[in-house]
DOGU-165516 format. One record per residue (C-alpha): x, y, z; residue number from 0. Coordinates in steps of 0.25 Angstrom, whole numbers. Layout:
! residues N
xx	yy	zz	seq
X	Y	Z	NUM
...
END
This chain:
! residues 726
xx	yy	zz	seq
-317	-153	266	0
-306	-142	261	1
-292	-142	259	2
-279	-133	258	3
-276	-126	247	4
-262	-124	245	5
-257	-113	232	6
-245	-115	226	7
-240	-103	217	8
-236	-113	205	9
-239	-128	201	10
-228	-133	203	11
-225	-128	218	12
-240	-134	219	13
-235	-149	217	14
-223	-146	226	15
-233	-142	237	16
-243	-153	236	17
-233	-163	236	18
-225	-157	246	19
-236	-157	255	20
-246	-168	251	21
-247	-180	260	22
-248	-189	248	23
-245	-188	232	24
-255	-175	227	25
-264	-177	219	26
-264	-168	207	27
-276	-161	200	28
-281	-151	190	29
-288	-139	190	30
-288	-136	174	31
-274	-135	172	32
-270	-132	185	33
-263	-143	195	34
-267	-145	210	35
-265	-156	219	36
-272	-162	230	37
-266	-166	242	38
-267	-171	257	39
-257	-164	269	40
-258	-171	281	41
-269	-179	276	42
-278	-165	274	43
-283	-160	258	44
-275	-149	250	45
-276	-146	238	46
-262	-138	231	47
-265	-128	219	48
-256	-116	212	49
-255	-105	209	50
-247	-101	196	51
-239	-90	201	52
-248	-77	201	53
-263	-79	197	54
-266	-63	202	55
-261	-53	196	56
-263	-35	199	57
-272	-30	188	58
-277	-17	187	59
-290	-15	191	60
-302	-11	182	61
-291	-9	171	62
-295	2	161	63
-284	-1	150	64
-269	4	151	65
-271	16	161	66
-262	21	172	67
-262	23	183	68
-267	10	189	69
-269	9	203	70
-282	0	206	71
-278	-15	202	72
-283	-30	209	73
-278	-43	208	74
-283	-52	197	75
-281	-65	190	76
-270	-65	183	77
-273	-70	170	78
-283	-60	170	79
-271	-50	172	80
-261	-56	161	81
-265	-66	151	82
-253	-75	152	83
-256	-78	165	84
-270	-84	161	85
-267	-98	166	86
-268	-94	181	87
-282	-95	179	88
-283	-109	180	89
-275	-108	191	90
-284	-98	198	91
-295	-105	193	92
-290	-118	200	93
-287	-110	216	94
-300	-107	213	95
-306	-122	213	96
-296	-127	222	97
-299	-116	233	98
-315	-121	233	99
-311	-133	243	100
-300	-126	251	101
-302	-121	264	102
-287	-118	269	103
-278	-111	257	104
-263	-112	259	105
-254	-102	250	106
-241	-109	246	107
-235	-100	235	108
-221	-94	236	109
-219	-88	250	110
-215	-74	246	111
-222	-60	238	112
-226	-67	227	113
-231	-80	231	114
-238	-73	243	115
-246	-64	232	116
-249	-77	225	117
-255	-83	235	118
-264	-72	242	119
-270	-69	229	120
-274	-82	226	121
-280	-83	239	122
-286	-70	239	123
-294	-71	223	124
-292	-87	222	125
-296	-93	237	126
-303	-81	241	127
-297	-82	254	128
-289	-71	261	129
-279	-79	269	130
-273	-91	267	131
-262	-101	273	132
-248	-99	268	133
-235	-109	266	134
-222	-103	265	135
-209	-112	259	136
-197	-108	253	137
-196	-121	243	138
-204	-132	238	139
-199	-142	246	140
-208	-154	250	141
-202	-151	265	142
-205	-136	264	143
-218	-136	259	144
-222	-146	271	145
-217	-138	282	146
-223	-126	276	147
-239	-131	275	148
-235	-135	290	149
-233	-122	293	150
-241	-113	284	151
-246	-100	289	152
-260	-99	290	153
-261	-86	283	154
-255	-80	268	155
-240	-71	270	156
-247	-59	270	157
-235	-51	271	158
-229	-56	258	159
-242	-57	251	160
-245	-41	255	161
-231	-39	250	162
-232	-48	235	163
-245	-41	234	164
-239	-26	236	165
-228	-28	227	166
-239	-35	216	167
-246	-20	217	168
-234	-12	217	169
-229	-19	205	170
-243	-18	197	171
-244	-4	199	172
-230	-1	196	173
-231	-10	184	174
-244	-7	178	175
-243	8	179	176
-230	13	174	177
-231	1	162	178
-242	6	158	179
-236	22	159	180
-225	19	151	181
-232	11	141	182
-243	21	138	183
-232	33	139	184
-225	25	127	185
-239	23	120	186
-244	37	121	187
-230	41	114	188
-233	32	102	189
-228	17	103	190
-232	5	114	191
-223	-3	122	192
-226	-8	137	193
-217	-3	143	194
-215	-6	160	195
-211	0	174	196
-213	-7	188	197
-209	-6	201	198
-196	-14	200	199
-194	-13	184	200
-192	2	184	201
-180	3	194	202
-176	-11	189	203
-176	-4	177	204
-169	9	181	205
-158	1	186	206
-154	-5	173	207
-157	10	165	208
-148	16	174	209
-136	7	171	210
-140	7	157	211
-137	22	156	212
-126	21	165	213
-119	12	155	214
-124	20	142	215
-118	33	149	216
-106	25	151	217
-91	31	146	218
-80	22	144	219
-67	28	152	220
-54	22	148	221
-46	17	159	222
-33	8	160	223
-28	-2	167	224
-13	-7	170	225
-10	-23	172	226
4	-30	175	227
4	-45	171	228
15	-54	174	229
19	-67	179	230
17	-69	193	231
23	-82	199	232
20	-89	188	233
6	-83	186	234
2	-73	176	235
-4	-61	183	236
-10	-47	178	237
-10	-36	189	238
-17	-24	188	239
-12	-9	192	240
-18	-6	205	241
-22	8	202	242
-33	0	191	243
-38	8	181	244
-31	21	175	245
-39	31	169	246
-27	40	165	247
-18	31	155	248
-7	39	156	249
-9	35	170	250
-9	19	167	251
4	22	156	252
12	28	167	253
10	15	174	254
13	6	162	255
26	15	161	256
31	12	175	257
29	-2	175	258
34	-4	160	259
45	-15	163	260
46	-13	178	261
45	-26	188	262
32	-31	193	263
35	-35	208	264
23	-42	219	265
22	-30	231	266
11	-38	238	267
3	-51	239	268
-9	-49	245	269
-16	-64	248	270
-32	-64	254	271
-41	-76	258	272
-57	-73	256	273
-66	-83	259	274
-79	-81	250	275
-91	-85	258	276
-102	-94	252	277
-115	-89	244	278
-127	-87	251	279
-138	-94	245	280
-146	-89	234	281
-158	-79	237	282
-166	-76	221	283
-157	-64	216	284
-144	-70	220	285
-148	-83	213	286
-153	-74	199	287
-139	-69	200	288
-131	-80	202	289
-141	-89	190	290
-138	-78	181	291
-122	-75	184	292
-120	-90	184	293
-130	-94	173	294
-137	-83	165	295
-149	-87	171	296
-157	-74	172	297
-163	-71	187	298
-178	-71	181	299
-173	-84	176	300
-168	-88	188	301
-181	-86	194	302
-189	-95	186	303
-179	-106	188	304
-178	-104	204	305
-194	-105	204	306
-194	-116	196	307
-185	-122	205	308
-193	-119	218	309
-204	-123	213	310
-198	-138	211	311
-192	-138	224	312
-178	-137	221	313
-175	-123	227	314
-181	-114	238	315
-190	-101	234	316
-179	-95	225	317
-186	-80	226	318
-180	-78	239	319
-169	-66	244	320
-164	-75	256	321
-151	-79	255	322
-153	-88	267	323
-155	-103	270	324
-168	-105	281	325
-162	-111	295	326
-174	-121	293	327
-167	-126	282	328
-161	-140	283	329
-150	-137	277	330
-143	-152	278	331
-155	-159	273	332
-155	-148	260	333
-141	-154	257	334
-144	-166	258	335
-153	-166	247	336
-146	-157	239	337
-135	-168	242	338
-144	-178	234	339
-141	-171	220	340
-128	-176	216	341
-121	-163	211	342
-122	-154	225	343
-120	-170	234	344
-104	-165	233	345
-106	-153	240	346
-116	-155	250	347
-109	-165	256	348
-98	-156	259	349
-107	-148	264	350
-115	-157	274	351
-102	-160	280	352
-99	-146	284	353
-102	-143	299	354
-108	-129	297	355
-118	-132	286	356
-123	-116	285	357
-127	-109	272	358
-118	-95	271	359
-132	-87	270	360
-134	-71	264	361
-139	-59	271	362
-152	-59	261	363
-164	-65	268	364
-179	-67	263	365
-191	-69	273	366
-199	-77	263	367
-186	-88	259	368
-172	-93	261	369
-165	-91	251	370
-166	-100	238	371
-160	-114	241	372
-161	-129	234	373
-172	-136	242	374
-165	-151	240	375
-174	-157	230	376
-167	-163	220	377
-170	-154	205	378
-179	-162	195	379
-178	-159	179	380
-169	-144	182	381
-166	-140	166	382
-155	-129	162	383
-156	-118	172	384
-162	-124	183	385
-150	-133	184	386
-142	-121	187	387
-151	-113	196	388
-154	-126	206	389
-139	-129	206	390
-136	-116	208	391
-143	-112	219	392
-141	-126	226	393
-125	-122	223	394
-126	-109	230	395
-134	-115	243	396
-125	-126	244	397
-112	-117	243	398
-118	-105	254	399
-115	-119	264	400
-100	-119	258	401
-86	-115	264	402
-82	-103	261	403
-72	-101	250	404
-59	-96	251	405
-52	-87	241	406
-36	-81	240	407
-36	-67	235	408
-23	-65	230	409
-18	-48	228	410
-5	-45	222	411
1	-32	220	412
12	-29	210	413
21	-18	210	414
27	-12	197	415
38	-1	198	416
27	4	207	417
14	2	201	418
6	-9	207	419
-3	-19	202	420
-12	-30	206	421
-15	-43	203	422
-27	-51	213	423
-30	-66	211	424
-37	-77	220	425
-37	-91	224	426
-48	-99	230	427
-43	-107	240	428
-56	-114	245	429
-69	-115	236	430
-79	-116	247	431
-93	-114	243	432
-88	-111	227	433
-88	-126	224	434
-102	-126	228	435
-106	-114	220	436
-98	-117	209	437
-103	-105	200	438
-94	-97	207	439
-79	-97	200	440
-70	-102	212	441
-58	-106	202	442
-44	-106	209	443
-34	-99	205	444
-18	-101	209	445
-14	-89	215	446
1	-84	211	447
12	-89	220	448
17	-73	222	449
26	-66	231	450
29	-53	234	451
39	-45	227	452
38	-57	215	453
41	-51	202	454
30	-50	192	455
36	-58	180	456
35	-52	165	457
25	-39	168	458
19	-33	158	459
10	-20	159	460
-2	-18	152	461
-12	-7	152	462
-26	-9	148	463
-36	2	142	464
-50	0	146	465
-63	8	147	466
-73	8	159	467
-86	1	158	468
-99	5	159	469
-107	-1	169	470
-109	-17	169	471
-126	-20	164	472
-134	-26	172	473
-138	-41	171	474
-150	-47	175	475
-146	-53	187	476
-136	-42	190	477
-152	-31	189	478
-158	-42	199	479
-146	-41	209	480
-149	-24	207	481
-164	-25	210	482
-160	-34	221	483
-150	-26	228	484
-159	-13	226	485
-172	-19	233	486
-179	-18	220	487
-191	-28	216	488
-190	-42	222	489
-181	-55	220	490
-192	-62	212	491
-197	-49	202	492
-182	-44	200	493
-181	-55	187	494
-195	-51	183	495
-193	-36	182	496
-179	-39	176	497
-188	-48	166	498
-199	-36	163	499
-187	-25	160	500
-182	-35	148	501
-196	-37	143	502
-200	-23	144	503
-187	-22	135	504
-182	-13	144	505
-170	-20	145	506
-162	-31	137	507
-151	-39	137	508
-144	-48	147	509
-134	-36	152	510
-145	-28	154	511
-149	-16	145	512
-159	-8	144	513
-166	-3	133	514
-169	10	128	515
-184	8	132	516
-180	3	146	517
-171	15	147	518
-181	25	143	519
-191	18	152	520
-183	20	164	521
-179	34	160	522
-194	38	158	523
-199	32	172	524
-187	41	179	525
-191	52	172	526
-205	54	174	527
-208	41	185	528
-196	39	193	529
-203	31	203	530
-205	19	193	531
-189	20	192	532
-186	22	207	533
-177	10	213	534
-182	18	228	535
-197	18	226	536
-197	2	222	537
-187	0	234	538
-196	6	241	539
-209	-2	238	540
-200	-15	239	541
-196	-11	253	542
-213	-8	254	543
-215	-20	250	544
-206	-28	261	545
-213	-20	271	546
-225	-26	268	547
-218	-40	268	548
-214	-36	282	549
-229	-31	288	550
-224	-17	287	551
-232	-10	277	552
-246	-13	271	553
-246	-15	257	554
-257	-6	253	555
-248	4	259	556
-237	0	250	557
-246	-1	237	558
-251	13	240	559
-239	20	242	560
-236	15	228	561
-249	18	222	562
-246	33	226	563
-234	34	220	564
-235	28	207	565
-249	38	206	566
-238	50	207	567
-230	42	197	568
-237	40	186	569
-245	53	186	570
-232	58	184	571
-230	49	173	572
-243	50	166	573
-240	66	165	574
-230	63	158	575
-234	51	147	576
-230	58	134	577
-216	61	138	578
-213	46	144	579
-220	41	132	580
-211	47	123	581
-200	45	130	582
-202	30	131	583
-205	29	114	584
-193	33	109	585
-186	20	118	586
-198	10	115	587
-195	13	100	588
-180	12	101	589
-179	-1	109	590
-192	-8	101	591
-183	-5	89	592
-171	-10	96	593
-177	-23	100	594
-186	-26	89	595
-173	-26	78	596
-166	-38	77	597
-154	-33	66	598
-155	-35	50	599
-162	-44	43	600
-155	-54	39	601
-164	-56	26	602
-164	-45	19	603
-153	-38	27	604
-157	-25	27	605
-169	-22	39	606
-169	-26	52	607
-175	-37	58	608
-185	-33	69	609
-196	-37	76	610
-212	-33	75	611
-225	-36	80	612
-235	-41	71	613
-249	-49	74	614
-244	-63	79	615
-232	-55	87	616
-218	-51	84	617
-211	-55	73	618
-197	-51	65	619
-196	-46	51	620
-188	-37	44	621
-191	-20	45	622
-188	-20	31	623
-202	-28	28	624
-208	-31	17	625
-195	-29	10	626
-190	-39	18	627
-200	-48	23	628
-192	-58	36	629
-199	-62	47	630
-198	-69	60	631
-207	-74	68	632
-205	-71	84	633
-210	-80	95	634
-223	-73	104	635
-224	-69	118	636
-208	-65	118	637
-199	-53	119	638
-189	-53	105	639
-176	-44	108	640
-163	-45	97	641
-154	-53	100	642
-143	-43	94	643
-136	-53	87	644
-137	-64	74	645
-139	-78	74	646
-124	-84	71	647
-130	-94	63	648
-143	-88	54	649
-139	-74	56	650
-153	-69	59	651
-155	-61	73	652
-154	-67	86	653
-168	-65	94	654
-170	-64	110	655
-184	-69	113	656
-187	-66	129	657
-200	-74	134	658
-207	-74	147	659
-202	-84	158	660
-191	-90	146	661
-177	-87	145	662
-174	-77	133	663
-168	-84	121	664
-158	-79	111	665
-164	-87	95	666
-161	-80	81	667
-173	-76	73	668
-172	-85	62	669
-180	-98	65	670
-172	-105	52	671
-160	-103	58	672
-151	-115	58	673
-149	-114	74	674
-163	-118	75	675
-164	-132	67	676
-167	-144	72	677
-160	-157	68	678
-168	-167	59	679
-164	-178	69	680
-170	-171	80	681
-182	-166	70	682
-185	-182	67	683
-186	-184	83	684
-201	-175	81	685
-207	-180	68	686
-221	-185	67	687
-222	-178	82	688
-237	-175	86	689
-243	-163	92	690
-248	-167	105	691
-260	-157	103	692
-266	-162	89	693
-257	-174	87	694
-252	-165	73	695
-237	-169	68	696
-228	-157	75	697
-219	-149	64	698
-207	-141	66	699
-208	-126	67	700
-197	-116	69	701
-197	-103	77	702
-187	-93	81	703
-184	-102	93	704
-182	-115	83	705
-188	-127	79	706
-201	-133	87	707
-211	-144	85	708
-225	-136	82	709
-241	-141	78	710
-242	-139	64	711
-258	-136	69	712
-252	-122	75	713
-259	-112	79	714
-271	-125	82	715
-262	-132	90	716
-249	-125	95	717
-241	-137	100	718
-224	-134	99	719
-215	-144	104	720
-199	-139	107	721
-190	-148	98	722
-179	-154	108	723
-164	-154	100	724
-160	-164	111	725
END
């Protein structure tokens, strides 16, 4: 007799599934490394496996080396595609064993593009099948999973999936063939260096260059700027002339002359109550925005964290662009059992006993999901970040239920033999919602107990010289808003292409710059292929792409479409190689040069520092080698940037490493700095310490991240245990 086969997308929404629905504790078992569970709804047999994320992947087909253009490609394995991705063979390799005994399959990975791709391709090259049943949840909730296997749909969400798959193709050949122009342009002119373009990353990127040049072009123009302070009922005020700023000086001194000990008398009050309604609740780029202004947490950081926190139940799917709560959602039984974690039981019985209990909900919407809410289950082992996240978005849902806040806006007017100034100041007068979102500064203020034609008491005059300034960079969640509000990319890839444009080196920092090889990449694809740059032509496919969520257009139609203008395109590019490749040389050099140096050596004291590739990967010595012979070694599989700065206690330079799916770290480069000792009492704790591997006494080694616990059998047995100060 058969089962169902339900597919998870990852192992850990895998054991929420077959526990949500089993009738009875599942039983866990193994396929190699690969955990499925067996289980019984409504006394019938299923069986629960997972996916791992993506296990297919584009890949050009009957590849003849790095050739452009490529417009023939299939769907393969995807650790047959990219070698990090080699465990999802056991993966594929277990749906393959599992599927033998199915006869119903059930898709159950995240209800939107992605998930939707996901779960076709695995039942098209994993089941063999070309339909299959599909649930659809917005969280992981025990409740929520049950109701959706009662009502599944009997066939995949075509719409989605013929969307997921469209954008999958558009970006492949985007991506593949202008990376591969540019990088072959660069090599034909002398140097190698992959270099990228895509869909999204070239506009994404033009944005930024655009503001770069603006600022670079930037003039300072002087200006100035007249205040009167004084002592106004008992309160210290500084009002500003109302005209703002002066470009003339002579100008702002034939004020200072008028008003050079004359009297400061109130001409007019002008008192306004605002009430400031309450948030809405968080769709993913206002959540990005808020975890980074709030915390620094970057938004691709706050993607991982809101994933994880799905997965486990605790939040509903965060990649959501609905700033709306479900009218299915019962709304008094959530509080409740948000009520049972003791820092939020305060605040929701005040809110239980209003009589309108009604979130304040925003204009964005999402067919797919609400927008991203806490599901009530109580947070198990959250750690740093993940505190902040859940609590923040459990503070902005609470809150959008809150009263409105109240505010004083307070304007005075203050006349000077005939020149006016002004001074604005507020009062809240009712928090409202702000003592639940307490992120927000509400702090009250008294406002001055003023009357009009009141004498300003001791004025004094002062006039300020300034400059202009150029206009303000942006930040990484400040880009995300911009792609947002522009229709570019989606809410889930904004991070992700954010991510590739620091990798690539095409930009840096945290106020974001970009680099002479960003620059000259953006510059190079307007010249010669404006397309790969144009904002329109990806709006355009984006919009495509929404048609074909909403029945209106075939994908093949979309896919062509794109086919026949990026033939146009890099034909245009191809005539003219040599001249992009030359172009792009002279900006590899400059920024490899710029990122490789990290400042003097601080052995000899008289080369630099910088960093080189040998045979076992990057490492640091000095340019002056062999006269002077320092080296350093750097850790693998990492992006190493200057840090632009010494260490305050060795001196030696500070080192940014950047590593896939980690937070970039700041260290110094000297692994015997002081900074990274570890005291004896805390050595003692490890001594005589076995490998669990080869049962050999673990020894300490340093790196340039610090001390660690390491096999002295290395490379044989590559055991490391981190060394805990606490």
């Amino acid at each position: 007799m058969g089962y169902d086969l339900l597919v998870a997308e990852k192992p850990i929404a895998c054991k929420k599934i077959a526990e949500s629905l089993s009738d009875n504790k599942p039983k866990k078992l193994m396929h190699g490394k690969v955990p499925y569970y067996e289980i019984a709804i409504n006394g019938e047999k299923a069986v629960v496996g997972s996916a791992v994320g993506h296990l297919f992947s584009l890949k050009e087909k009957n590849g003849n080396g790095w050739k452009y253009p490529v417009f023939d490609y299939e769907w393969k394995e995807k650790y047959l595609v990219d070698k990090e991705a080699i465990n999802t063979k056991e993966f594929i390799d277990a749906l393959k064993e599992l599927a033998k005994g199915a006869d119903k399959f059930t898709v159950c990975t995240d209800f939107d593009e992605e998930g939707s791709t996901i779960g076709k391709e695995i039942v098209e090259y994993v089941f063999r099948k070309k339909d299959a049943r599909r649930m659809k949840f917005s969280s992981l909730t025990k409740e929520e999973l049950q109701e959706s296997y009662k009502n599944v749909s009997k066939h995949l969400d075509w719409e989605q999936v013929y969307a997921g798959e469209a954008r999958h193709e558009l970006d492949f050949l985007y991506g593949v063939n202008s990376s591969r122009a540019l990088t072959l342009a660069v090599k034909s002119a002398g140097t190698f260096k992959i270099l990228s373009a895509g869909r999204v990353q070239g506009p994404a990127l033009k944005l930024l260059t655009d503001l770069e040049k603006k600022i670079k072009k930037f003039k300072p123009e002087p200006y100035w700027e007249i205040s009167l302070k004084g002592l106004l009922s008992k309160t210290q005020i500084e009002a500003f002339h109302v005209k703002g700023r002066f470009k003339d000086k002579k100008e702002a001194d034939k004020v200072i002359k008028n008003t050079k000990d004359k009297k400061a008398i109130v001409e007019k009050i002008d008192k306004k109550i605002i009430t400031i309604n309450p948030p809405f609740p968080f769709d993913l780029t206002s959540l990005q925005l808020e975890a980074y202004k709030y915390f620094n947490i970057s938004p691709k950081q706050t993607l991982a964290i809101t994933q994880s926190l799905y997965v486990r139940g605790y939040i509903t799917y965060p990649r959501t662009s609905s700033q709306k709560v479900p009218a299915t959602l019962n709304i008094k039984k959530l509080l409740s059992n948000l009520n049972k974690q003791e820092k939020y039981s305060k605040i929701i019985d005040r809110l239980i006993s209003k009589n309108n209990l009604k979130p304040n909900e925003g204009p964005k919407s999402d067919p797919a999901h609400p927008a991203c809410v806490p599901t009530g289950e109580i947070p198990k082992n959250l750690k740093g970040r993940e505190i902040q996240v859940y609590d923040l978005i459990v503070r902005r849902f609470l809150s959008s239920f809150g009263d409105k806040a109240k505010k004083e806006n307070m304007n005075i007017k203050i006349g000077c033999n005939k020149e006016q100034f002004s001074f604005s100041c507020s009062k809240i007068l009712e928090k409202g919602w702000m003592e639940i979102y307490t992120f927000v500064k509400s702090d009250s203020i008294e406002l001055p107990d003023v009357k009009e034609n009141e004498e300003v008491k001791n004025p004094k005059i002062l006039l300020y010289a300034k400059e202009t300034q150029p206009p303000k960079r942006f930040t990484p969640a400040s880009i995300i808003k911009e792609l947002d509000e522009k229709n570019l990319g989606t809410k889930s890839t904004r991070a992700l292409i954010l991510d590739t444009l620091y990798q690539r080196q095409y930009i840096q920092e945290k106020s974001i710059q970009v680099t002479d090889i960003g620059e000259a990449v953006c510059d190079t694809l307007e010249e010669y292929v404006p397309e790969l740059v144009s904002e329109q032509l990806t709006r355009h496919f984006e919009e495509e792409l929404e048609q074909i969520r909403e029945n209106k257009k075939k994908k093949e139609e979309v896919v062509d479409e794109a086919k026949t203008i990026l033939k146009k395109v890099l034909k245009n590019f191809k005539s003219n190689e040599d001249k992009v490749g030359k172009k792009l040389l002279k900006a590899v050099i400059e920024t490899r040069n710029e990122q490789e140096n990290l400042g003097l050596c601080p052995e000899c004291k008289k080369g630099d520092l910088t960093i080189r590739r040998g045979k076992f990967g990057k490492f640091v010595t000095c340019n002056t080698y062999p006269k002077c012979k320092i080296t350093f070694s750097l850790p693998s599989n990492t992006l190493i940037l200057p840090g632009k700065r010494l260490c305050e206690i060795c001196n030696y330079p500070i080192i940014k490493i950047i590593k896939k799916a980690t937070r970039p770290r700041e260290t110094c480069l000297n692994k015997e700095c002081k900074s990274k000792e570890i005291p004896k009492e805390i050595l003692k704790k490890y001594e005589g310490k076995k490998c669990p591997k080869c049962q050999s006494e673990l020894i300490v080694r340093k790196s340039v991240y610090g001390s660690f616990l390491a096999c002295p059998k290395y490379p044989k047995c590559r055991h490391i245990e981190q060394i805990k100060l606490d």
